[in-house]
C-alpha positions in Angstrom: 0.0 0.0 0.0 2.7 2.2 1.1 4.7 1.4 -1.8 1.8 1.9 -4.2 1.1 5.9 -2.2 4.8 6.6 -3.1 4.3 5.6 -6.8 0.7 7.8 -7.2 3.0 10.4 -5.2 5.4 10.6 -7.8 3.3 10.3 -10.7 1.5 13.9 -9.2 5.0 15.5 -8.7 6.1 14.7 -12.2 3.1 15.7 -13.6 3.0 19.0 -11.4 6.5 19.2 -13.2 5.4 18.8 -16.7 2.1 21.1 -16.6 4.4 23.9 -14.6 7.2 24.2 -17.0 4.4 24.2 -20.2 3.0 27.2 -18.8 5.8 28.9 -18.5 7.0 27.7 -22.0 3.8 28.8 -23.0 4.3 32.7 -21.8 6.2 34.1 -24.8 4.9 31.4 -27.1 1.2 32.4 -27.0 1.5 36.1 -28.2 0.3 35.4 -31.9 -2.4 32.3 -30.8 -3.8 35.6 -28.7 -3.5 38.6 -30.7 -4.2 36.8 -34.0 -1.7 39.2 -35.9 0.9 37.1 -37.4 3.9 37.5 -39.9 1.9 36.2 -43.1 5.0 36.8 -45.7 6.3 35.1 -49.6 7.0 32.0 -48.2 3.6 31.4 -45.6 1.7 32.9 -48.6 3.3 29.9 -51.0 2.6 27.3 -48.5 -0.8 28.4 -47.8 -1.3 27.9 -51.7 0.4 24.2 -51.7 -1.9 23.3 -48.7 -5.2 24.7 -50.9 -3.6 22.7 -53.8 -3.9 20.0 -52.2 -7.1 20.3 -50.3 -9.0 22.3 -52.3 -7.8 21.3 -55.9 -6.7 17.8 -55.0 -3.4 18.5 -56.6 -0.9 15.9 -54.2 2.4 16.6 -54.3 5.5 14.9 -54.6 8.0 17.5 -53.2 8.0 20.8 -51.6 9.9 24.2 -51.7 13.1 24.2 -53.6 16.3 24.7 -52.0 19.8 24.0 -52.6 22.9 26.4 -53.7 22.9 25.7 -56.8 19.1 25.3 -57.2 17.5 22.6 -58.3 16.6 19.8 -55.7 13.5 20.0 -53.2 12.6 19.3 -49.5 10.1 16.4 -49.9 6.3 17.4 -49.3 5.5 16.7 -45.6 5.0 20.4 -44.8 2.3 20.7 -47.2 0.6 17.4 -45.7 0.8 19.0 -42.4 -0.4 22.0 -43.0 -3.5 20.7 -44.9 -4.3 18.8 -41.8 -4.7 22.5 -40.1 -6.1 24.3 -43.3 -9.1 21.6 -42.6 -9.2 22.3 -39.0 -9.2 26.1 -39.4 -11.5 26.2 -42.6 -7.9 27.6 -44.5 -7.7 30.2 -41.9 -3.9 31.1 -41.9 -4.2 31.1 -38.3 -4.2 27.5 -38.1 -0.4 27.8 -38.9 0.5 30.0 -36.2 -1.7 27.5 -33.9 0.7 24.7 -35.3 3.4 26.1 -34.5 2.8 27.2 -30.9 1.4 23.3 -30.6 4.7 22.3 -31.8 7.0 24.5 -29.3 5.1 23.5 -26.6 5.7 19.8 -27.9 8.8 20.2 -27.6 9.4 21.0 -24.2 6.7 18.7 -22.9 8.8 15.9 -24.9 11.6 16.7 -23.4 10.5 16.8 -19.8 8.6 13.6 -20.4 10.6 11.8 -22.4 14.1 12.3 -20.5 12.4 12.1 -17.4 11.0 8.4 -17.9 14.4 7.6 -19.6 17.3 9.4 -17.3 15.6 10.7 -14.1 13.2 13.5 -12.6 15.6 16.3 -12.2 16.9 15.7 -15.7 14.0 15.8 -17.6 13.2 18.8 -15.5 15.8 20.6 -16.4 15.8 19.8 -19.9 12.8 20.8 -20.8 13.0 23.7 -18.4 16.0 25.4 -20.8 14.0 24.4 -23.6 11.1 26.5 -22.7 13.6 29.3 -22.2 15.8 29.0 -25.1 15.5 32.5 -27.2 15.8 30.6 -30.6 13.0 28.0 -29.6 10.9 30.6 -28.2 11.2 32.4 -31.9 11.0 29.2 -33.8 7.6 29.1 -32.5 6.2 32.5 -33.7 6.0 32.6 -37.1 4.8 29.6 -39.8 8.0 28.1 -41.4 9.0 24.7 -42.3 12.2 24.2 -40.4 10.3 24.8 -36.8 9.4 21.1 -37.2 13.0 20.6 -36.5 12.7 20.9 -32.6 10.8 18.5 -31.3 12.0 15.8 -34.0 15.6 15.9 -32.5 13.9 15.8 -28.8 12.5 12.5 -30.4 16.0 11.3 -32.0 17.6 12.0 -29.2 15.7 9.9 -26.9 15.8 6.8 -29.0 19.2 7.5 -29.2 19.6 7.1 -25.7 17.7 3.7 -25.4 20.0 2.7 -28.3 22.6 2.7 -25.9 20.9 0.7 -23.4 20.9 -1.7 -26.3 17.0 -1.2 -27.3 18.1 -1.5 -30.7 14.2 -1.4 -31.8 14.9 2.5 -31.3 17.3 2.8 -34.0 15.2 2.4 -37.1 13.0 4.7 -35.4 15.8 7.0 -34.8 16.4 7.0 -38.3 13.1 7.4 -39.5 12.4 10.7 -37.7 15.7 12.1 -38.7 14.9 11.3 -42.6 11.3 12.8 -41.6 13.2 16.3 -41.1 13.7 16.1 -45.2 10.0 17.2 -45.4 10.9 20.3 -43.5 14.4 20.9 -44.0 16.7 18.8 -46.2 19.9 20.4 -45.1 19.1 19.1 -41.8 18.3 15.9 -42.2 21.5 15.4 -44.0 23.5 16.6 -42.0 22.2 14.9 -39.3 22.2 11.7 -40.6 26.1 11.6 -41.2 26.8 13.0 -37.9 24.5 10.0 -36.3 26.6 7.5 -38.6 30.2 8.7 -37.9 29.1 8.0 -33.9 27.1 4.6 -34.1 29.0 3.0 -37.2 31.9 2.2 -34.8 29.0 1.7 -32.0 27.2 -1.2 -34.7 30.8 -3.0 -35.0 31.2 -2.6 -31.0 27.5 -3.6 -29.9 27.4 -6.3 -32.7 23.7 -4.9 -33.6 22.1 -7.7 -35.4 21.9 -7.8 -39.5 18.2 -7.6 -39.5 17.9 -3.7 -37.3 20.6 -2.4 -39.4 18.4 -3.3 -42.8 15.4 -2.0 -41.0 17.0 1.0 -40.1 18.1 1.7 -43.9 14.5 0.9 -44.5 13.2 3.3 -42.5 15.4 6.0 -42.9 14.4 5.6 -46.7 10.9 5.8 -46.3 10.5 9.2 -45.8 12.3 10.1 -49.5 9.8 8.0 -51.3 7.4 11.2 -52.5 11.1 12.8 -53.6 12.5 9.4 -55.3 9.2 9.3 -57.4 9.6 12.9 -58.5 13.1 12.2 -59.5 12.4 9.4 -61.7 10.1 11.0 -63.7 12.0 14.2 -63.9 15.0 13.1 -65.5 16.8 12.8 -61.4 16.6 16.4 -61.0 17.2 16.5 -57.0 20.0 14.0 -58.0 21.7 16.1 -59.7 20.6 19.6 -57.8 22.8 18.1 -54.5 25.7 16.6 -56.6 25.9 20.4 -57.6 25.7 22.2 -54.8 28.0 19.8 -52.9 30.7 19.6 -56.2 31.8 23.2 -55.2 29.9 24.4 -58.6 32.1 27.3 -59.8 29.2 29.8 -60.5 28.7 29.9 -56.6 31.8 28.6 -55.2 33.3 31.2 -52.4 36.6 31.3 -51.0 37.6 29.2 -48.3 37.9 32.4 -46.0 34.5 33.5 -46.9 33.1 30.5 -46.0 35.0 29.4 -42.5 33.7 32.8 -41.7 30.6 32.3 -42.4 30.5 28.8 -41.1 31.9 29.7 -38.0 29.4 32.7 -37.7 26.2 30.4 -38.4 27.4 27.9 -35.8 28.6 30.5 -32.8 25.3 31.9 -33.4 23.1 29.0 -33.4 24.6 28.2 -29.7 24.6 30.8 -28.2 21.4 32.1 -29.2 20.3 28.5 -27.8 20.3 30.3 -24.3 19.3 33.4 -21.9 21.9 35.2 -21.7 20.3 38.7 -20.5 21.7 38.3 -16.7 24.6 36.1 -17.3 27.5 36.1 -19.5 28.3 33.7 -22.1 31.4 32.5 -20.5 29.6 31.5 -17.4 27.5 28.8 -20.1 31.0 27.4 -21.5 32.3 27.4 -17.8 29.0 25.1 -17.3 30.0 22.9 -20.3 33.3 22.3 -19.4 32.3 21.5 -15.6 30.0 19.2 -16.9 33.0 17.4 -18.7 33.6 15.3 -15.3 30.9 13.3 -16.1 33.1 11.1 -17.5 35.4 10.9 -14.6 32.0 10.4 -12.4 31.8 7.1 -11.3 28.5 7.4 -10.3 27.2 8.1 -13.8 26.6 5.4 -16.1 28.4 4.1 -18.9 24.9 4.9 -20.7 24.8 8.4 -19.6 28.8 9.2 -20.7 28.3 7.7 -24.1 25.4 9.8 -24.5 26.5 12.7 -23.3 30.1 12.5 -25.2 28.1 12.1 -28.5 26.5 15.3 -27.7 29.9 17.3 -26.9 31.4 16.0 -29.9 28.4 16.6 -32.2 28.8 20.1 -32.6 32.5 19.7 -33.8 31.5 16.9 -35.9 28.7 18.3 -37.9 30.9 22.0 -38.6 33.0 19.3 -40.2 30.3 18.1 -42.0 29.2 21.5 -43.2 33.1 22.2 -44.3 31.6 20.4 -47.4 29.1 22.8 -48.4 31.1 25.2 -50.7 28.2 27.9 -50.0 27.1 30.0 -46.9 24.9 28.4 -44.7 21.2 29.6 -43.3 20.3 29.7 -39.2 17.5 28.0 -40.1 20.1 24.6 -40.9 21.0 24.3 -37.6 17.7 24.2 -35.1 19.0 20.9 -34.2 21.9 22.2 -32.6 20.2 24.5 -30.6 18.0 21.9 -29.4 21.4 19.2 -28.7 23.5 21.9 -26.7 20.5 22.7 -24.8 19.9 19.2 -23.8 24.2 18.7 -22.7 23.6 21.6 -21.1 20.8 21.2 -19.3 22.6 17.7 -18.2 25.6 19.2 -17.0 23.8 21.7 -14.9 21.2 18.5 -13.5 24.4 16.6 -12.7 25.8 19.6 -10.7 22.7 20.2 -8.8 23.1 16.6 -7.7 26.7 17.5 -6.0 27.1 19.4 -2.2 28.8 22.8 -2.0 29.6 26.0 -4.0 28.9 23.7 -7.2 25.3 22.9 -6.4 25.1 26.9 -5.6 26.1 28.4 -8.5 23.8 25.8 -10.7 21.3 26.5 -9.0 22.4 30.5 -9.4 23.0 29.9 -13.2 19.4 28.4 -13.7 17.8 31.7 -11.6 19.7 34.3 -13.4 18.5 32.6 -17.1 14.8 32.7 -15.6 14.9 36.2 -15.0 16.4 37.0 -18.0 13.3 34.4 -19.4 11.4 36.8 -17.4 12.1 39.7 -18.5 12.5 39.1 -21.9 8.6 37.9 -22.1 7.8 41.2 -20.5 9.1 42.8 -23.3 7.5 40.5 -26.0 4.0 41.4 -24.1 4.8 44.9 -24.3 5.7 45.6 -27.4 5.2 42.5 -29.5 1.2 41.9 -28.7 0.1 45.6 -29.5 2.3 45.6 -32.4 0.0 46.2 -36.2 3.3 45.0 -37.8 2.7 47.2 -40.8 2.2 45.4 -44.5 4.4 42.2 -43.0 1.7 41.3 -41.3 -2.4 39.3 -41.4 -3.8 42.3 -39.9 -2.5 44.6 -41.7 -3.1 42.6 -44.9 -6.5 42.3 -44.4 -7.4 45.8 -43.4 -6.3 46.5 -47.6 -8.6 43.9 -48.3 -11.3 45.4 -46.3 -10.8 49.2 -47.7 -11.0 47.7 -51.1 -13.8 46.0 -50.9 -15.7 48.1 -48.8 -14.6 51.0 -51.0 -16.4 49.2 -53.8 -19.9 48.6 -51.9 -20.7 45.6 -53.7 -20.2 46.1 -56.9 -17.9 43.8 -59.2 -14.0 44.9 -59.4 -10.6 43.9 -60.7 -7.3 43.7 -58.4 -3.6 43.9 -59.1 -1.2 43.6 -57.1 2.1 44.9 -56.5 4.9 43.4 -53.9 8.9 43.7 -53.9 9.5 39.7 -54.3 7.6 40.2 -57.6 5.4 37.1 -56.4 2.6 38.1 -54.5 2.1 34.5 -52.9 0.3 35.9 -49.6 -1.7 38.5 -51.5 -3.1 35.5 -53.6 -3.9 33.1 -51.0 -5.7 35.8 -48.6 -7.7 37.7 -51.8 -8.9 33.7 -53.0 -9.8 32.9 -49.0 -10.0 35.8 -47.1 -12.1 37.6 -50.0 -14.4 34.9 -50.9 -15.6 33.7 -47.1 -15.9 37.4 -46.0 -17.4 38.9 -48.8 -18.1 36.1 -51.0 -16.3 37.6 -53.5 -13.3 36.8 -55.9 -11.9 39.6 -58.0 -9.9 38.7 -61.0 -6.6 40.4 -62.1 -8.5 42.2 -64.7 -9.4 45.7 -66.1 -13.3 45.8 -64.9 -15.0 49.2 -65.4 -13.5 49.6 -61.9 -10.2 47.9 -60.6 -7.8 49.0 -57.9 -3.8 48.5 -57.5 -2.9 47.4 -54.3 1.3 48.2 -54.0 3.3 47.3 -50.8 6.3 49.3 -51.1 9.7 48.2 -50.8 11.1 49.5 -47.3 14.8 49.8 -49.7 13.5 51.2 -52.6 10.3 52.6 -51.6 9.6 54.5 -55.2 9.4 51.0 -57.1 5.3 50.7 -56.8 5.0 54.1 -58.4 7.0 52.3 -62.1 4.7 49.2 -61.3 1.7 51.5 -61.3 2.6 53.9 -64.1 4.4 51.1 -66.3 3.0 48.0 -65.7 -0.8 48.8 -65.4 -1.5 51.4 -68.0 -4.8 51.2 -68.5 -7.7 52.8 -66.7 -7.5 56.5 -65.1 -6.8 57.2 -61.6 -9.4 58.8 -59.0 -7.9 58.5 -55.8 -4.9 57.3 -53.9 -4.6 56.8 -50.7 -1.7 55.4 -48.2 -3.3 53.1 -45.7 -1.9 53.0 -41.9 -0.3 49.7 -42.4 1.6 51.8 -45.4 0.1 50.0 -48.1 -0.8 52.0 -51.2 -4.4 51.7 -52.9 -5.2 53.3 -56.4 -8.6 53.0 -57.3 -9.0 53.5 -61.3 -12.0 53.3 -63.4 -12.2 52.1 -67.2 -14.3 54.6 -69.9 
């Protein structure tokens, strides 16, 4: 009875544990789900159009946006599939995409306080997924709809199945693999990456372990799942993607840099990544890399496991071996590459500070000091994103301020039919297309074509660098029709109405 008390008892505390540090994950996080004025930009607006594609039009497809140096090879679709899933639940609201991505930063913390927890212990999973929640960089990756925000709480995954790899679970490792080839679908880099980091750690741990034949082939089944959608495409496109990477990675000479350029770059990406992984408002950088290297005598702990010091020594080296990696990239990288890393040094360090709450004296101290000072910095950097970040109209880069244009224009035009062009700096106007289809139609139940109707208006959004471009667009481009008013909306969009003789 007793022994069954003590179970329930810890059950409560841990799930006190988990519901605590979601709320406070959940601070910062929340600001668009609230407000409901999110960045709605080229590449949501594109997105927005591949999830209608598929939902609307029944168009399926077989890859999704194209990346690569040299052009020319894909992520694979899963984004699209995934967003569909919310276009349905939100009746193609955009807003379901900022509600995605809050559900998946929040998924990410709760994974890691769940999943580490069950697999290394209380305090540990504790701590993980407390300096998740607090991380800067995984407090922005959930803020705004973008592929590569999926990345977070897939490597939470990975790197819990790697940890039961190392007990010898070798079930895990297929699944391991799986969800690392899953990060194709939302960014390729990454899962590439990623994949040869993993292999040049548990290749010499296959030979050691002697992992039986058949979980090695149904890891290289699993790991090729994922690319199916992308190998279909390839074949009937003459092996474009093929042939996109083997560019990009042969050093082609039309976008080769020099080896300076790119260490420099390299280097910057990297440094950045890591040290935008934590708060650092109240305490200095050097104080996290004193915490790193303090959390080195793990190994010489002999009251850590053999499990533990394998896992966390493929975490210290991982940074060093994936900039190695990357040395093979003949291009500058992206930020947006590397949200795995941010999410791995978070999770050492979160170790390294659990492992020195565990010890007596001025050690346990100043972890526990460290962790309080990156709170309030947590703290006070949420006070600021309440402040300024929830009252904020955000201008033309915005839904809100989108879709007060709309409403001028169509309001302007009391009901009667009219014709709309649109102006915007990236020449695509992606979000413009996507919110006049869905935002017109179930509002006002209204499409208007791009066409010269006895009345039409030009909507520009003017470039913040060259701010005098709309005015060639609208004497140039659109020279039909003659101008009766023009007016500069709050947001800063421009609206010409024109009328046709």
């Amino acid at each position: 009875m007793k022994k069954s008390a003590r179970s329930h008892h810890r059950l409560s505390l841990s799930v006190i544990i988990l519901i605590s540090i979601i709320l406070l994950a959940s601070v910062p996080r929340v600001i668009e789900v609230l407000n409901g004025n999110y960045l709605f930009g080229f590449d949501q607006g594109k997105q927005w159009l591949g999830a209608k594609a598929l939902i609307v039009d029944h168009k399926i497809p077989l890859i999704g946006d194209e990346v690569g140096g040299a052009r020319g090879f894909f992520q694979g679709p899963g984004w699209i599939y995934l967003l569909s899933v919310f276009y349905v639940l939100f009746n193609g609201n955009p807003y379901g995409g900022i509600f995605l991505m809050f559900i998946s930063g929040i998924t990410t913390v709760g994974l890691g306080v769940w999943l580490f927890g069950k697999a290394i212990g209380r305090l540990e999973g504790a701590m993980i997924g407390l300096f998740l929640a607090i991380s800067p960089i995984l407090i922005e990756s959930s803020r705004f709809t973008w592929p590569p925000h999926i990345i977070p709480p897939l490597t939470v995954i990975i790197l819990y199945c790697l940890w039961r790899v190392l007990e010898d679970k070798f079930l895990y490792l297929p699944i391991l693999f799986f969800f690392v080839s899953c990060m194709a679908h939302f960014e390729i880099a990454t899962a590439g990456t990623f994949s040869i980091a993993l292999l040049v750690f548990l290749i010499p741990f296959a030979f050691f372990k002697k992992i039986p034949l058949k979980w090695l082939l149904l890891t290289a089944v699993a790991w090729c799942l994922p690319f199916t959608p992308l190998v279909i495409f390839d074949i009937r496109h003459q092996f474009i993607n093929t042939k996109g990477i083997l560019a990009t990675f042969g050093g082609n000479r039309q976008f080769a840099k020099s080896l300076m350029a790119l260490t420099e770059n390299h280097y910057m990406i990297f440094t950045s990544a890591m040290s935008h992984a934590f708060q650092t408002l109240y305490t200095s950088i050097f104080a996290v890399i004193l915490f790193f290297i303090l959390g080195l005598f793990q190994f010489k702990d002999k009251t850590v496991t053999p499990v533990r010091r394998q896992f966390v020594g493929f975490l210290y080296a991982f940074p060093f071996v994936l900039f190695g990696i990357c040395t093979l990239y003949k291009n500058d990288m992206w930020p947006w590459w590397l949200y795995e890393l941010a999410v791995i040094v978070v999770v050492s360090f979160a170790l390294a500070v659990s492992w020195l709450m565990k010890k007596k004296g001025i050690l346990r101290v100043l972890s526990i000091l460290l962790t309080v000072l990156m709170l309030s910095g947590f703290i006070k950097e949420s006070m600021r994103f309440w402040k300024y970040d929830y009252p904020d109209y955000g201008g033309v880069y915005k839904i809100r301020g989108k879709e007060d244009a709309l409403d001028y224009i169509y309001k302007d035009a009391k009901g009667h039919p009219f014709g709309l062009y649109v102006f915007s700096p990236p020449i695509y106007t992606y979000p413009y297309d996507f919110l006049i289809w869905w935002y017109g139609t179930k509002k006002y139940g209204y499409y208007p074509p791009q066409k010269e109707l006895p009345v039409f208006y030009l909507l520009a959004e003017p470039d913040p660098e060259k701010p005098w471009t709309y005015k060639g667009w609208m004497e140039t481009a659109i020279k039909e029709g003659t101008a009766v008013s023009r007016i500069t909306l709050p947001s800063g969009f421009i609206v010409e109405k024109r009328t046709m003789p």
